[in-house]
C-alpha positions, 0 to 999 in steps of 0.5 A: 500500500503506497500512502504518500510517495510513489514512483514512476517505476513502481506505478508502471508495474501495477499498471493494468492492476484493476485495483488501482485508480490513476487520476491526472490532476494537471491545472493552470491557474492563468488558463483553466482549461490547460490540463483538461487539454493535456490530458485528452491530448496524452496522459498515463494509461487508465488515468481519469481527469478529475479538475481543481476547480470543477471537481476538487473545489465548490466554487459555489460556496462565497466568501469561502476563499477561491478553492472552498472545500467541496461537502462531504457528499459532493467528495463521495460522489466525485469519488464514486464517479473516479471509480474508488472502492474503499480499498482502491491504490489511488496515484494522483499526479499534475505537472505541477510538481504536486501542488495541485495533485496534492489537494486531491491527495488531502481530500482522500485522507480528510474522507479516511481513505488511506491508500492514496500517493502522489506520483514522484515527479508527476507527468515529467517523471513519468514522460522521462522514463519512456514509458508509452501514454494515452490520448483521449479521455478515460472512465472507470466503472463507478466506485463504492465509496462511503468515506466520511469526513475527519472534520479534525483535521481543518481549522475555520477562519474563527479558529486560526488565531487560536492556532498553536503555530501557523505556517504559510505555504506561499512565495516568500515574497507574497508571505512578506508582502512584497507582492500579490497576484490574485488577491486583494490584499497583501501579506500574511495572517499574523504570526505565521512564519513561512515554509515555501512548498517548493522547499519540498522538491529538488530543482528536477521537481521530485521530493527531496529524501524524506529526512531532509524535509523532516529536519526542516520541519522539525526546526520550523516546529520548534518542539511543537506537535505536528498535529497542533500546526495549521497551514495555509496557503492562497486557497488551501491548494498548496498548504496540502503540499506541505502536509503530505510532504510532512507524512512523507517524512513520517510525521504525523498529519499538520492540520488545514486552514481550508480558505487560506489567504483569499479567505482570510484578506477578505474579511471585513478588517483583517490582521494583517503583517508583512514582513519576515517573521522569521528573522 
């Protein structure tokens, strides 16, 4: 059972396995249409396309952030639609080096579904090792998915300034202040420090070996219990990269504030800092 990270080589040889579910995550926020059209035009064989924002989020909800989390039932349904049994090996990937794939990875365990990994290195990972491709969408028989949510694990916009510690996933410079592309304001919520999501990954886009990105968040934490950290991010997308790496490292699983920054410069009046709080 892979639970976090799995590699190209290992997927390839459970490849026709009827077990296993492969879904393409791919997404670009400046063209939402981009990884739709990548997949039909080459994914991995018996992958399914599932969407960041038509399948992962409900953009439905208002006032919620730019991803809001989709209900308990709209997740089972989505699931079921995939082709998830309760005990289907699901590999989720993008060509993003995880961020987006990762957000469906945080979704399955939020519905207590264990055996779920990401795809080291993702679509070029799998394109760097020759192994053959499809065009053309794909479909899988419905699933049997009756999941349930571990409400545990997310904290609402009215929790986070109770948070123990609170990390932000983003760009350093859009932490600081320096800059914001997408939302109205710039910055990060008060007394949270940084840890970029990239950090996690070497410069060819895999994750860097697990007790690399342990000591890092082991210093980030400073004696503080990984379950009593809250990350965020823009829209609650990228934070979930910082939390699978973290049980990748084989940390127990930090916990999610879902409307991240879009949620939170939103409100009416909101703390804001800029600046590094870790220096």
């Amino acid at each position: 059972m892979f639970t976090t990270i799995i590699q190209a080589q290992q997927l390839h040889d459970h490849l026709n396995d009827p077990d296993w579910v492969i879904v393409d995550c791919r997404y670009d926020l400046a063209d939402g249409r981009a990884g739709l059209r990548g997949y039909l035009e080459s994914h991995i064989p018996n992958a399914v396309y599932a969407d960041l924002h038509d399948d992962l989020s409900d953009t439905s909800k208002t006032g919620r952030g730019r991803h809001p989390l989709p209900d308990s039932k709209a997740l089972r349904r989505l699931f079921v639609r995939l082709g998830i049994h309760h005990d289907s090996q699901v590999v989720v990937y993008d060509a993003a080096g995880g961020a987006g794939a990762a957000r469906l990875w945080w979704l399955l365990k939020f519905m207590q579904h264990g055996p779920v990994a990401l795809l080291d290195g993702g679509w070029q990972a799998w394109l760097a090792a020759g192994y053959r491709c499809r065009p053309g969408a794909g479909q899988n028989p419905p699933g049997a998915f009756a999941g349930t949510a571990r409400m545990e694990m997310l904290v609402t916009r009215e929790q986070v300034t109770s948070s123990v510690l609170l990390i932000d996933s983003r760009d350093p410079a859009r932490y600081r202040g320096e800059i914001e592309p997408i939302d109205p304001l710039a910055g990060h919520i008060p007394g949270a420090l940084n840890h970029y999501w990239k950090d996690n990954l070497t410069a060819q886009g895999r994750f860097r070996p697990p007790h690399q990105i342990r000591y890092d968040f082991m210093r980030l934490f400073d004696g503080i219990a990984p379950g009593q950290v809250v990350f965020y991010c823009g829209s609650g997308v990228t934070a979930c990269h910082n939390l699978a790496a973290a049980r990748y490292a084989g940390l127990p699983l930090p916990r999610l504030y879902a409307g991240s920054w879009s949620e939170w410069c939103s409100g009416e009046k909101p703390l804001i800092e800029t600046g590094n709080a870790q220096e």
